[in-house]
N, C-alpha and C positions, 0 to 999 in steps of 0.2 A: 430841232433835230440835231443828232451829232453825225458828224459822217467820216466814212472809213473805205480805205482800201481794199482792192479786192488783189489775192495771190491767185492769177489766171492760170493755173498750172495747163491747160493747153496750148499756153503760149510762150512759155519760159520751162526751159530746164531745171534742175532741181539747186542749182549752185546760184544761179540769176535770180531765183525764186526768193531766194535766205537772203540776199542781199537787197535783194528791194523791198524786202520787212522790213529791213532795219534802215533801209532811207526813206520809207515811209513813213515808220515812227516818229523820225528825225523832222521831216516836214513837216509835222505836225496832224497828223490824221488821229482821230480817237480810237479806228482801231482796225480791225485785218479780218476779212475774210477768205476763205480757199476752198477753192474749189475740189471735187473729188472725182476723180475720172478716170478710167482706165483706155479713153480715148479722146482725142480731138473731135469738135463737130467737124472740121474740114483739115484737107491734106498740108493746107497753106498752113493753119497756127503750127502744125508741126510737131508736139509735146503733149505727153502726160506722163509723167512721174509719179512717183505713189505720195498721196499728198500726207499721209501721217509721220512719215520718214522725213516731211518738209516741214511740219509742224514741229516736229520735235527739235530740230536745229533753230527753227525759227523760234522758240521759247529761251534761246539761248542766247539771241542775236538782240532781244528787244526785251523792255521791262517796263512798259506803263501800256502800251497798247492790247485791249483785249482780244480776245481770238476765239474764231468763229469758222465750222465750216460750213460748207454754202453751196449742195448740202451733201453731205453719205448719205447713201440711200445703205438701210439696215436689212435688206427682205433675200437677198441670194448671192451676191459677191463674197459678201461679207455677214456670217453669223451676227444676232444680236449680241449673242453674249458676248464673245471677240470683241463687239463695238464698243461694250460698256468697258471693259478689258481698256482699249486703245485710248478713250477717252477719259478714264483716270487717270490713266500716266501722263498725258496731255495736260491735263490740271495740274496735279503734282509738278511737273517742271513748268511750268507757266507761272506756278505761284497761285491759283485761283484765279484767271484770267481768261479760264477757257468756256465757250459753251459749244456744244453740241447738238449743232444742226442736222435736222433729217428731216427725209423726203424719199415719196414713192419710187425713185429715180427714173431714168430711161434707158431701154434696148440698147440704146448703146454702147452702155459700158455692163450692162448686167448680163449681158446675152451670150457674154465671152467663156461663164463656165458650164454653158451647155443644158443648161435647161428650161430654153423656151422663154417667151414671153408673158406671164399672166396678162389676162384683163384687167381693166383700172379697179374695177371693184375688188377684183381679187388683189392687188395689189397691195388697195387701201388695208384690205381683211392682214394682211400681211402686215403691216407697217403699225397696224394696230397695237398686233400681238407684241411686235418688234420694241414697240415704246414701253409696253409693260413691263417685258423683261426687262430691258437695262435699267427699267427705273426701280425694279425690284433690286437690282443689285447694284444699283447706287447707295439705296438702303441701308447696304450693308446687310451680313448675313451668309447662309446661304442660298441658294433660291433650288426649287424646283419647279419647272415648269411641263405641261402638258397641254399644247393646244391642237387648234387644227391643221395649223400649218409650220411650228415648231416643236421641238422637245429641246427641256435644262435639266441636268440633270445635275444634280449637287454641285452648282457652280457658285464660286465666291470670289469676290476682288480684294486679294489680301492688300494691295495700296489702294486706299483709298483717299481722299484731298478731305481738310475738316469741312470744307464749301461741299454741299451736295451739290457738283456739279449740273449746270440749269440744260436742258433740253429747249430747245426751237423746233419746231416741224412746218415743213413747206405746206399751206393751203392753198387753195385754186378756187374755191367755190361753199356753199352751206353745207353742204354735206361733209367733205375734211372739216370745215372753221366745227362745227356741231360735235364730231369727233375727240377733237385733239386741242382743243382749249379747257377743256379743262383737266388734260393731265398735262400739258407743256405748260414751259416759263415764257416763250415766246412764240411770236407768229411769225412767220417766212413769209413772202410774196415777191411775184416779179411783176408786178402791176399795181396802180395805181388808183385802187378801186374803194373808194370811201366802205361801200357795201363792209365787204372783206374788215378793215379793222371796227366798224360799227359791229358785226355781229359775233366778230371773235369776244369782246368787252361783253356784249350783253350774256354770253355763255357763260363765262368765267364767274358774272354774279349772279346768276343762276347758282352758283354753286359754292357761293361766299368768300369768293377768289378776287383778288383787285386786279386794276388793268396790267398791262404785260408791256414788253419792250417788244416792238415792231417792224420789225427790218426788213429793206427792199435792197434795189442793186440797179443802177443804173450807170448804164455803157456811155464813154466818150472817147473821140478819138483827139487830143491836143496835138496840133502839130504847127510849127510855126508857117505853113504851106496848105491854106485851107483844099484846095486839090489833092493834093498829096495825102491829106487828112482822110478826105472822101473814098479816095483810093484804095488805102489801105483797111478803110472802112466797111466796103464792098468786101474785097477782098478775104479777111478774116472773121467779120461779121455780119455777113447777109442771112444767114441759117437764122439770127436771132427774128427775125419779124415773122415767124413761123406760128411763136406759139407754142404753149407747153403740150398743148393735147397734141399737134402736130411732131413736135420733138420729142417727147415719150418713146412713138414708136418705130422712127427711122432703124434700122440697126447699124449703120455705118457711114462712116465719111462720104461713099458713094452715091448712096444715101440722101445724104444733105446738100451735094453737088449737084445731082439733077435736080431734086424740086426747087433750088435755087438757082437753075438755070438761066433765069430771064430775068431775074431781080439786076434791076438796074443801079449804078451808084448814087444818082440823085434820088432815087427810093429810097435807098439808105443812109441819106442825109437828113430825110424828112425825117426820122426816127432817131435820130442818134447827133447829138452834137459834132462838129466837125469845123478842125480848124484854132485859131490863137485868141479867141476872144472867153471872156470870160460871161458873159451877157448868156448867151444861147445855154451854156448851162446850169447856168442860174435859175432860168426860166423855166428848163424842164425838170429841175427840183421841185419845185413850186406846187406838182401836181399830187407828189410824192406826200409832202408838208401838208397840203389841205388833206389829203386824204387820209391822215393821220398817223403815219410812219413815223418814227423817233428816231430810226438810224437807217440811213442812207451809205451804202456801198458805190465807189465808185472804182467802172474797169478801165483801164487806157488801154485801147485797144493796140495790139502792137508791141510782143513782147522788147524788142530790142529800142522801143520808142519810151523808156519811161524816166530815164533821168531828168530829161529836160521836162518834163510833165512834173516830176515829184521838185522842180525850183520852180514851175507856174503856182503851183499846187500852194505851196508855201506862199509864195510873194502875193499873189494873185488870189486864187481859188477859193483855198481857204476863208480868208479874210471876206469875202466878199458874200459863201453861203453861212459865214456864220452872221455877220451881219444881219442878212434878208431870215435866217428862221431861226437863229438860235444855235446852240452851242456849248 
């Protein structure tokens, strides 16, 4: 596995953002992902920034880490075509460095411009159509499109990177992996489910496609103060033990504060590394590696807690996941 940082843009402002790219790179991570949100899951992380705005200073701050986000949802904030639009420029100043992560997103951040929630199927139906477009017009060309839940109308991306930029999409289950393996370069996941990358491979030759790059994300809080660790833990990530089908459709911070009402901090220690050792996250790699992921994202929970994490990271961390899986 290689493994990479993750730009928590709900937990860092847009300036702290760009800077912990490039002391990420600097510590030696393979590579960066970011997040895209137009909200925080809770009141505590505090931030959301427009992360393509962070993206594109960060293509400037750093030059060997690849970049990824993690994920834009393509179905209602944000036009497909715009995406494909946003995501060549991304390449082009990155140098071919960039891929393009999507996913059905959540209520959360899509419900801001007013139209509703779809159902997950409908969603998928959306995200479908969403991946055709942009990869239509990665293509190159113009494209016209007429579906059921968008219209293109003679659109073209006059920069385009000589790399046809590669596509990711977030899957949860056989019906996404059935979908979208065989038009994506990559597979998303936020679990650790052998299932998941077994079925996305066998789709793919199905259709004379070779295996793909498989990326996951897993949360740690490092702090030289395992209490404190825990703490903070709770604090800014207890929403996560929820679950995608449960976080899909919250719509807001308030939201994720009452169903997260009674979660405890030692609940979310079970779950989440916490603390100055390097052992406990190692371990919870490990689940990641058998189940066949090749890149692993790591978050430190705690925007204002990441320096001294990106010198464990280096001295420590590093060193220790590449050893046990590769590198």
């Amino acid at each position: 596995m290689r493994f990479g940082y993750t730009l928590m843009t709900e937990q860092a402002g847009p300036r702290e953002l760009v800077r912990h790219a490039a002391a990420a790179e600097q510590a030696g991570f393979a590579f960066e992902v970011c997040s895209d949100h137009y909200s925080p899951w809770l009141d505590e992380q505090g931030h959301a920034p427009y992360a393509w705005s962070v993206l594109g200073a960060v293509t400037q701050v750093t030059g060997r880490v690849e970049l990824l986000t993690f994920v834009t949802c393509p179905i209602m904030r944000y036009h497909p075509a715009v995406v494909a639009q946003k995501a060549a420029t991304i390449s082009l100043l990155s140098g071919d460095r960039f891929t393009l992560g999507l996913g059905a997103g959540e209520n959360l951040n899509e419900h801001v411009v007013g139209r509703g929630w779809p159902p997950v199927n409908v969603r998928h139906e959306m995200l479908g159509e969403a991946v055709a477009i942009i990869g239509d017009l990665f293509d190159g060309g113009y494209v016209n499109y007429s579906g059921q839940h968008y219209r293109v109308d003679s659109a073209k991306l006059w920069d385009l990177p000589e790399r046809r930029t590669p596509i990711g999409v977030a899957v949860s289950g056989k019906q996404s992996v059935a979908k979208f393996a065989p038009v994506a370069d990559a597979l998303i996941a936020t679990e650790p489910k052998p299932e998941l990358c077994r079925a996305w491979d066998e789709e793919r030759a199905q259709v004379g496609q070779d295996t793909s790059r498989k990326y996951a994300q897993l949360p740690v809080c490092w702090d030289p103060d395992p209490e404190a660790a825990k703490q903070r833990a709770h604090e800014q990530f207890r929403w996560f033990g929820g679950g995608w089908k449960v976080n899909a459709e919250l719509p807001g911070t308030s939201g994720f504060a009452g169903a997260t009402q009674f979660v405890t901090p030692d609940e979310v220690a079970q779950s989440i590394p916490c603390g100055p050792d390097v052992e406990p996250i190692v371990k919870s790699a490990q689940a990641f590696a058998e189940a066949g992921f090749t890149d692993l994202a790591l978050v430190q929970i705690g925007g204002d807690h990441q320096d001294g994490f990106f010198e464990f990271a280096s001295a420590e961390l590093l060193p220790a996941l590449t050893e046990a899986y590769g590198g």
